[in-house]
ZADO-1210 file (C-alpha; in nm, 4 decimals, padded with zeros to 6 digits):
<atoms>
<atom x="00.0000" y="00.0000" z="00.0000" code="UNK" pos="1"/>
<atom x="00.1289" y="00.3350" z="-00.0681" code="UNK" pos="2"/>
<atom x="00.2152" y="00.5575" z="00.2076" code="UNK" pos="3"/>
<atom x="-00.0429" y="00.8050" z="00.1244" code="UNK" pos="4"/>
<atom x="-00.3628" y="00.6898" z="00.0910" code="UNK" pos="5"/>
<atom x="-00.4012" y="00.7577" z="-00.3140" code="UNK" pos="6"/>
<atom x="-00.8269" y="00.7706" z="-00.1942" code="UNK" pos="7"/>
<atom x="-00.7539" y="01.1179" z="-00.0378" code="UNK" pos="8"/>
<atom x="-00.6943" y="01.3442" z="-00.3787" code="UNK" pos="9"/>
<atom x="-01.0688" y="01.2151" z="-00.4557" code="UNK" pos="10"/>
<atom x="-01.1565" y="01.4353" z="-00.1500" code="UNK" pos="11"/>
<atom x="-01.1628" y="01.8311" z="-00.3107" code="UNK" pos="12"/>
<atom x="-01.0405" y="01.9722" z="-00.0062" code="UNK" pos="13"/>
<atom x="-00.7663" y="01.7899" z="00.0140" code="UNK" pos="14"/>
<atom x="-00.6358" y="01.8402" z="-00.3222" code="UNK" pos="15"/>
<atom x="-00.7734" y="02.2781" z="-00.2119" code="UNK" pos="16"/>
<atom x="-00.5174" y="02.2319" z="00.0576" code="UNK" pos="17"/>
<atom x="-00.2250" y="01.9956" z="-00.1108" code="UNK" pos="18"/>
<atom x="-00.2286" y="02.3122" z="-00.3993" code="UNK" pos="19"/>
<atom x="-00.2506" y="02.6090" z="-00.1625" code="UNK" pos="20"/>
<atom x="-00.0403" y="02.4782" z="00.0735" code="UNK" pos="21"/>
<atom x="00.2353" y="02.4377" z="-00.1690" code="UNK" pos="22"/>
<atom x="00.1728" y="02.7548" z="-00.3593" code="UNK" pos="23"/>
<atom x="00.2081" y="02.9213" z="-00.0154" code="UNK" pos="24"/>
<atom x="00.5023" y="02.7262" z="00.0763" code="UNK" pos="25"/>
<atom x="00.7286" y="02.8040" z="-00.2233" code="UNK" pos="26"/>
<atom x="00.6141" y="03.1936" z="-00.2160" code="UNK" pos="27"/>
<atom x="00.6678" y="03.2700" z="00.1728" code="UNK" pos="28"/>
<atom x="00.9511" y="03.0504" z="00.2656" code="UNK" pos="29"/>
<atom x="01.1308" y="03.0419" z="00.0063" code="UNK" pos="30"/>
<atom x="01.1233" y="03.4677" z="-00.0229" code="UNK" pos="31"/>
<atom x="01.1331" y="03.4745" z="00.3922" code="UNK" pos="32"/>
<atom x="01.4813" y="03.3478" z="00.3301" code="UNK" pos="33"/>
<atom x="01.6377" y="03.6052" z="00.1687" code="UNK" pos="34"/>
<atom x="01.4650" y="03.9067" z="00.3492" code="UNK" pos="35"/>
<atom x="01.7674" y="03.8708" z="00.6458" code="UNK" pos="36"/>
<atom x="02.0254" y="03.8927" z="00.3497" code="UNK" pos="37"/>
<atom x="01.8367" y="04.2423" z="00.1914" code="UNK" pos="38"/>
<atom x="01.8372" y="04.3901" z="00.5149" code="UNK" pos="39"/>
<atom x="02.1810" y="04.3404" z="00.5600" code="UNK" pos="40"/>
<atom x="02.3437" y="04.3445" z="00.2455" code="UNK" pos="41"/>
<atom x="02.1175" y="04.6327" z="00.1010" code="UNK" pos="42"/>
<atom x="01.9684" y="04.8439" z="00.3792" code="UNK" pos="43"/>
<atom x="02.3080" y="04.7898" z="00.6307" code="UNK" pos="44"/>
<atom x="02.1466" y="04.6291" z="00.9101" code="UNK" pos="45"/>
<atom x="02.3419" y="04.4278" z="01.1601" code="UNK" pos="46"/>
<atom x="02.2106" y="04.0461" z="01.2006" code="UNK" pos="47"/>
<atom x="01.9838" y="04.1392" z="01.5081" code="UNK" pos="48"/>
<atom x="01.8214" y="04.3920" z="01.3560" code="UNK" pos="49"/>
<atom x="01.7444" y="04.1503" z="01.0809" code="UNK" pos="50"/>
<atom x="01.6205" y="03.9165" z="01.2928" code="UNK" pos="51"/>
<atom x="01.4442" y="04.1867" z="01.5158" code="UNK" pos="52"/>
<atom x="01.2465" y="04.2164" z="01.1342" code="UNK" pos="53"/>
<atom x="01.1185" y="03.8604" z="01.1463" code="UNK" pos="54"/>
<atom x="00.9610" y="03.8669" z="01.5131" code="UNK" pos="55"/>
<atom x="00.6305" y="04.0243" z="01.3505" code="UNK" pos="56"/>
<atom x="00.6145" y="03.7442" z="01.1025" code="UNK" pos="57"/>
<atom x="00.6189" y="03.5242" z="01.3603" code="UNK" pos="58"/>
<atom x="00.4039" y="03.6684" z="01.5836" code="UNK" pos="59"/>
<atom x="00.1099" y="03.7525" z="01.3152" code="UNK" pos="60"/>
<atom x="00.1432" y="03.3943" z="01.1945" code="UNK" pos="61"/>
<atom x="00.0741" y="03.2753" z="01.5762" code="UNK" pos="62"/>
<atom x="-00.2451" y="03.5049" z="01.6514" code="UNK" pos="63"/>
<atom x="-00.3837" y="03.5089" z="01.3196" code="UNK" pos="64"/>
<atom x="-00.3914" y="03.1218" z="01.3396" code="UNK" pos="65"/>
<atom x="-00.6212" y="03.1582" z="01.6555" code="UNK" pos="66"/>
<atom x="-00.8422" y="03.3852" z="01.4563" code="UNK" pos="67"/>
<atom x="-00.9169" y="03.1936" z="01.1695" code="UNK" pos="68"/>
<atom x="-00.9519" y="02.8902" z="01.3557" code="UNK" pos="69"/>
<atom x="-01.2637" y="03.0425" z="01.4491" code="UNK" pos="70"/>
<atom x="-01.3364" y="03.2235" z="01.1207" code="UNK" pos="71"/>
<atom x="-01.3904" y="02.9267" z="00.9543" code="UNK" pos="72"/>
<atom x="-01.7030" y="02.8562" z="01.1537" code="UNK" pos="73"/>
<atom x="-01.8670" y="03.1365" z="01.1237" code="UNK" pos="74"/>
<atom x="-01.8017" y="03.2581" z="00.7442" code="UNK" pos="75"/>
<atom x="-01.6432" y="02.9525" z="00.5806" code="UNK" pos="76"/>
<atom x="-01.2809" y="02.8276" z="00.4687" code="UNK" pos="77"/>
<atom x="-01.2583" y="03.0119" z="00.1226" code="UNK" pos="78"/>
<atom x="-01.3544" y="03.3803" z="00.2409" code="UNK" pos="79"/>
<atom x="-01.0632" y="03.3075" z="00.5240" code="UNK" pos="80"/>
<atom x="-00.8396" y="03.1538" z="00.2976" code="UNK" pos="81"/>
<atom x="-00.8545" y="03.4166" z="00.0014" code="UNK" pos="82"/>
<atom x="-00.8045" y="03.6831" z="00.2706" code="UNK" pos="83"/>
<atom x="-00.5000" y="03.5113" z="00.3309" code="UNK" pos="84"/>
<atom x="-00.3373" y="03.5168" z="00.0054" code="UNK" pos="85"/>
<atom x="-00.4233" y="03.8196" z="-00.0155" code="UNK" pos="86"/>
<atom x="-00.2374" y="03.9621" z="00.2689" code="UNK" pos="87"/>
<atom x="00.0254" y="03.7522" z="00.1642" code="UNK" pos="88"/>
<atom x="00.0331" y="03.8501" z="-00.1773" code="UNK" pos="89"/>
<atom x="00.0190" y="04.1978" z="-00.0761" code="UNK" pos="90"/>
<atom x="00.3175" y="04.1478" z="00.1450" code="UNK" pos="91"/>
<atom x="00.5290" y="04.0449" z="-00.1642" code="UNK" pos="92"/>
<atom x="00.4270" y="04.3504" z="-00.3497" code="UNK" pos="93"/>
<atom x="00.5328" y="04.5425" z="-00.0778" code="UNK" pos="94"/>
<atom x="00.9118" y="04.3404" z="-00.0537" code="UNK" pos="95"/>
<atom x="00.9227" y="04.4007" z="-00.4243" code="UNK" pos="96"/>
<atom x="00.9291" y="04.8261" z="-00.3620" code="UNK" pos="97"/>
<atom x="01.1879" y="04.7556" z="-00.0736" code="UNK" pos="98"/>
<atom x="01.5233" y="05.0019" z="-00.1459" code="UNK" pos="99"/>
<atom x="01.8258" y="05.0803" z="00.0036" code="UNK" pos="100"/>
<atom x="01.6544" y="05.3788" z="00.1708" code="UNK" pos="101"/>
<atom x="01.4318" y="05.0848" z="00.3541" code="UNK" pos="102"/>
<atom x="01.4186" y="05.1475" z="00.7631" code="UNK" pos="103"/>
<atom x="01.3583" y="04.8786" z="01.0246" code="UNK" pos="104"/>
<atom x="00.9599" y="04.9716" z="01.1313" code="UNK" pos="105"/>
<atom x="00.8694" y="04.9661" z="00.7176" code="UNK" pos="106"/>
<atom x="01.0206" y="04.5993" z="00.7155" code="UNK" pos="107"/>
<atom x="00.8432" y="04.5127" z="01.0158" code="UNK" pos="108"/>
<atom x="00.5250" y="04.6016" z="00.8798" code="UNK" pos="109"/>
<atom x="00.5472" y="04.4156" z="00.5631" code="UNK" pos="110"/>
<atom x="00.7048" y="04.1205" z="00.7200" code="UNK" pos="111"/>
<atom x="00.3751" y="04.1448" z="00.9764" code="UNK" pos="112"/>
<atom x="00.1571" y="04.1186" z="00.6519" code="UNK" pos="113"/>
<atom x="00.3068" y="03.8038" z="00.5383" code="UNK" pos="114"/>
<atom x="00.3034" y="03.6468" z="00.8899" code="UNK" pos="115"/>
<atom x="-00.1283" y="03.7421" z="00.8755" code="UNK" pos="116"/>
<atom x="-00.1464" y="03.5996" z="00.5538" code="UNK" pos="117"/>
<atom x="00.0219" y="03.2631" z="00.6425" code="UNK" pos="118"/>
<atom x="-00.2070" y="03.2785" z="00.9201" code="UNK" pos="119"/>
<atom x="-00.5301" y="03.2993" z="00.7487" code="UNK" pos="120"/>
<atom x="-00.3969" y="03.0356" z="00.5341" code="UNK" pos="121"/>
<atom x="-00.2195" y="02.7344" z="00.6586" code="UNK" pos="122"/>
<atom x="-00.4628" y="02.6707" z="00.9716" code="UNK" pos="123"/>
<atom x="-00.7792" y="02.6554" z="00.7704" code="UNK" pos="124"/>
<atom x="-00.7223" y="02.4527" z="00.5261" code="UNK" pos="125"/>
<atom x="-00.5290" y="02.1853" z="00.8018" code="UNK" pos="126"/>
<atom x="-00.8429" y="02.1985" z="01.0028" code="UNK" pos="127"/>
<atom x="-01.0717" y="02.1567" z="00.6899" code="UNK" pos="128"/>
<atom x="-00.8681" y="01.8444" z="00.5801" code="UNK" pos="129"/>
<atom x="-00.8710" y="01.7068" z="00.9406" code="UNK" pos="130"/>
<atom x="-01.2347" y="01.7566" z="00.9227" code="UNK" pos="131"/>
<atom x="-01.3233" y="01.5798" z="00.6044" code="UNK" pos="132"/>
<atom x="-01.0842" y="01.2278" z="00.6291" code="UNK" pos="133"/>
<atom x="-01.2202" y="00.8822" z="00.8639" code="UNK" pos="134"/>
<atom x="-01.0020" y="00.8836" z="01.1459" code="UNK" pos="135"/>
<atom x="-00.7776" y="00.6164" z="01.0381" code="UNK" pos="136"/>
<atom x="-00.6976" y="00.8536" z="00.7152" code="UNK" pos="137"/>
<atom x="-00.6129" y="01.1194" z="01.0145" code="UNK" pos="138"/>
<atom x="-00.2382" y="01.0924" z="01.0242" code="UNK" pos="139"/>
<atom x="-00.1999" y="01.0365" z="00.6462" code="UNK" pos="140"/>
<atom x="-00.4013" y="01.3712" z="00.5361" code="UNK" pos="141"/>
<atom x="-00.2217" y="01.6163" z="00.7952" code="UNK" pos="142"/>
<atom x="00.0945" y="01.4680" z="00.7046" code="UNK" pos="143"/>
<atom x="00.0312" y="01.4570" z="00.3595" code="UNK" pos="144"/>
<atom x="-00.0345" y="01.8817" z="00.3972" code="UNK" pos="145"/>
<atom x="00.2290" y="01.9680" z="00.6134" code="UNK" pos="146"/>
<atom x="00.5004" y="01.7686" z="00.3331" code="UNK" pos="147"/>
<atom x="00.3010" y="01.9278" z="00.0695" code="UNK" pos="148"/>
<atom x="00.4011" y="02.2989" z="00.2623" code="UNK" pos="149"/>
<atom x="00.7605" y="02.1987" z="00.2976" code="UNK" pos="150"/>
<atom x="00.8172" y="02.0648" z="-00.0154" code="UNK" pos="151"/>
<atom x="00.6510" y="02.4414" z="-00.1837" code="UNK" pos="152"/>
<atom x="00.9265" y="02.6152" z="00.0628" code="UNK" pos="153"/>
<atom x="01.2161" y="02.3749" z="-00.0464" code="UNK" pos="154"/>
<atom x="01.1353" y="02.4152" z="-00.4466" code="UNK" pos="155"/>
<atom x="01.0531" y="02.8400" z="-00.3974" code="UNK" pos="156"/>
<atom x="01.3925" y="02.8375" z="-00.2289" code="UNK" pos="157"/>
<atom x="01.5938" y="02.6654" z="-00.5188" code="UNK" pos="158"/>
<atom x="01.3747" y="02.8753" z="-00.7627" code="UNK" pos="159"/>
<atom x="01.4480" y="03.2511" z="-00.5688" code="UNK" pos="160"/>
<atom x="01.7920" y="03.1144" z="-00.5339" code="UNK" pos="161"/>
<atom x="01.8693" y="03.0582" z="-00.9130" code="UNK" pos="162"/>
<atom x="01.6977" y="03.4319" z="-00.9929" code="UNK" pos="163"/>
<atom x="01.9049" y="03.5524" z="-00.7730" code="UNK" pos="164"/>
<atom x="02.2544" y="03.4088" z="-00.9288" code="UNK" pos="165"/>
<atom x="02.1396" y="03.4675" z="-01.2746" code="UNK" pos="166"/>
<atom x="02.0993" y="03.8047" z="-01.2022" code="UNK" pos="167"/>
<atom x="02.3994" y="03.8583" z="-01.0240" code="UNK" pos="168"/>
<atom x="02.5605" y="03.6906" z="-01.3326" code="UNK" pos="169"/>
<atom x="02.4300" y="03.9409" z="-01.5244" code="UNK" pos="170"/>
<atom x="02.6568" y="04.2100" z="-01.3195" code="UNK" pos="171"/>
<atom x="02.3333" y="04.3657" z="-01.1490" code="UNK" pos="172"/>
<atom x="02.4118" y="04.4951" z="-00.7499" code="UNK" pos="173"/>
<atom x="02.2735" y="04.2928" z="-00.4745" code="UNK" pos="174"/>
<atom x="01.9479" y="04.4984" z="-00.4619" code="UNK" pos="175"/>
<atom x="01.8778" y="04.4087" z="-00.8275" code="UNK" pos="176"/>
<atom x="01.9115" y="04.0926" z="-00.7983" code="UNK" pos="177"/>
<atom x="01.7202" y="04.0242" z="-00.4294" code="UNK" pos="178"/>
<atom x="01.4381" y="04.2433" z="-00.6354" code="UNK" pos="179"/>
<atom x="01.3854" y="03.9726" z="-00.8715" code="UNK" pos="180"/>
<atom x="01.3712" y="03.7211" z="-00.5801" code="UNK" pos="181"/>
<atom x="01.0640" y="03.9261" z="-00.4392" code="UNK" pos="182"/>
<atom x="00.9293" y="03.9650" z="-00.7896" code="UNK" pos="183"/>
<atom x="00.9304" y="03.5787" z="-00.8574" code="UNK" pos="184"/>
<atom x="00.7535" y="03.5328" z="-00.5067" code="UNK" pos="185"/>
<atom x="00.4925" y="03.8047" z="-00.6113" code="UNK" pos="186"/>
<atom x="00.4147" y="03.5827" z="-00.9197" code="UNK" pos="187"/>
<atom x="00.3977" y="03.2674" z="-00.6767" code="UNK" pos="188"/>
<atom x="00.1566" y="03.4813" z="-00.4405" code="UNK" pos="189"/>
<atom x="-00.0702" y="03.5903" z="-00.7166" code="UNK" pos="190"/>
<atom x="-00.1276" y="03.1691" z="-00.8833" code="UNK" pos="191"/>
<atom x="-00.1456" y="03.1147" z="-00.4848" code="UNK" pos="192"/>
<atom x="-00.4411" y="03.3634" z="-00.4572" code="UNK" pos="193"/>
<atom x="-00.6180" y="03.2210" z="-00.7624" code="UNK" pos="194"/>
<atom x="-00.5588" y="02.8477" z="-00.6711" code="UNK" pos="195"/>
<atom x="-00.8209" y="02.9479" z="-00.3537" code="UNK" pos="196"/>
<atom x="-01.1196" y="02.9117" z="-00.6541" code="UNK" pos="197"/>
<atom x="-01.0199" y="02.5144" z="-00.5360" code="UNK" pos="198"/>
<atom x="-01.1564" y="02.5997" z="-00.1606" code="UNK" pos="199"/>
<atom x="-01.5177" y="02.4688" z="-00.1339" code="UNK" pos="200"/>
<atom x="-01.6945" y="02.7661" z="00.0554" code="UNK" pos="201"/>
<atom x="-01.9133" y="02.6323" z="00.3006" code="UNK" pos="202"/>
<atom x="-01.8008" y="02.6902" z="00.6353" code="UNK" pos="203"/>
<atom x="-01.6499" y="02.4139" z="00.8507" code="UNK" pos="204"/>
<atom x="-01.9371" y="02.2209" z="00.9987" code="UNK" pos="205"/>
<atom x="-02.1427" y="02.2159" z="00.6669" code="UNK" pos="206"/>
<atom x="-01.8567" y="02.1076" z="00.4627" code="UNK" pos="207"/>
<atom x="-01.7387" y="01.8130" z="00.6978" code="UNK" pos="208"/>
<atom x="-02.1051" y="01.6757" z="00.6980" code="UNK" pos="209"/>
<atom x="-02.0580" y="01.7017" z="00.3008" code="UNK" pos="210"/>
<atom x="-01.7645" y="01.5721" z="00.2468" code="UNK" pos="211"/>
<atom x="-01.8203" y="01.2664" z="00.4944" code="UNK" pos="212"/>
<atom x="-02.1600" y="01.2298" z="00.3356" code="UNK" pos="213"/>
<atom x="-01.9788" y="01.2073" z="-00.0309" code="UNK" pos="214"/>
<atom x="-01.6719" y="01.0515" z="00.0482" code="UNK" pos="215"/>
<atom x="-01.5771" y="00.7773" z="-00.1763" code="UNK" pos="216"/>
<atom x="-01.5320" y="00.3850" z="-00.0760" code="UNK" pos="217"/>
<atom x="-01.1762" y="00.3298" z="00.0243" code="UNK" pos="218"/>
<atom x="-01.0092" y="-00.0403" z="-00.0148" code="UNK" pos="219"/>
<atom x="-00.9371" y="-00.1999" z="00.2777" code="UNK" pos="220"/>
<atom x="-01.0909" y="00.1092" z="00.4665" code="UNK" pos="221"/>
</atoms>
């Protein structure tokens, strides 16, 4: 038997999640990387104050995952999820007007939009696939999302990485070149924000009854 149960990409939600999750994996963490190397190539800043940048990323991330956790009940996965990509996609615009004149509190603020956006994006669709699998398919399916997630950061981190070396092979400055990083994830954001058209939009109680009542006969299940 495979490792993943092959049964699961019948279930639309899952496949919603498997696609946004990996759209949203390759454009944030793959771009997140390089943000520390702007600031402090470009703008000058020591490695704490880079770091210092990422705290709001990491703390929108955190309370915005509390928040749509209970968004979802009230007006449904896709209206939380397409504000999500959104805010992320926003956030990349915003990376892609970043200068050498860029100061520490503008950084901040754009890195907090990404950090919402993730937010409004990864919990959802986790707690809409946990709600539509049997619970022996439990493991598999959040699993299956979470590798789906990391393998979208590993691939948009190769990707940004090879934009960034061509175009430092092309004699451009560091600035240049880190712009066409935040450029690429800007494209990534924008497929990410139409790939939520996959989100059923029900909201989370409706859509697990649907689902369950749908779901397919699985061998050996």
């Amino acid at each position: 038997e495979p490792i993943i149960p092959l049964a699961l990409f019948r279930v639309r939600i899952v496949v919603a999640a498997a696609v946004t999750g990996f759209l949203a994996g390759m454009a944030m963490f793959g771009a997140i990387s390089f943000v520390p190397l702007f600031l402090q190539s470009v703008s000058g800043m020591s490695a704490t104050a880079a770091g210092v940048v990422l705290i709001p990323f990491v703390l929108g991330w955190v309370a915005m995952s509390i928040v749509s956790a209970r968004l979802v009940l009230r007006i449904g996965y896709r209206t939380v999820v397409s504000a999500g990509m959104v805010c992320l996609t926003a956030a990349f615009w915003l990376l892609s007007r970043w200068s050498e004149s860029l100061t520490q509190l503008v950084a901040m603020r754009d890195a907090l939009l990404g950090g919402v956006g993730m937010g409004l994006t990864m919990v959802p669709m986790l707690i809409a696939v946990q709600s539509a699998v049997t619970r022996a398919e439990l493991g598999a399916a959040t699993s299956m999302i979470q590798f789906f997630r990391t393998l979208g950061g590993a691939i948009g981190l190769s990707v940004m990485g090879t934009v960034m070396a061509w175009r430092l092979s092309l004699g451009l400055g560091p600035a240049e070149a880190l712009h066409g990083v935040f450029v690429t994830g800007l494209l990534v954001g924008l497929v990410a924000l139409l790939s939520t058209r996959l989100v059923p939009a029900g909201r989370a109680q409706d859509l697990a009854r649907a689902d369950v009542g749908a779901e397919p006969t699985r061998v050996g299940g």
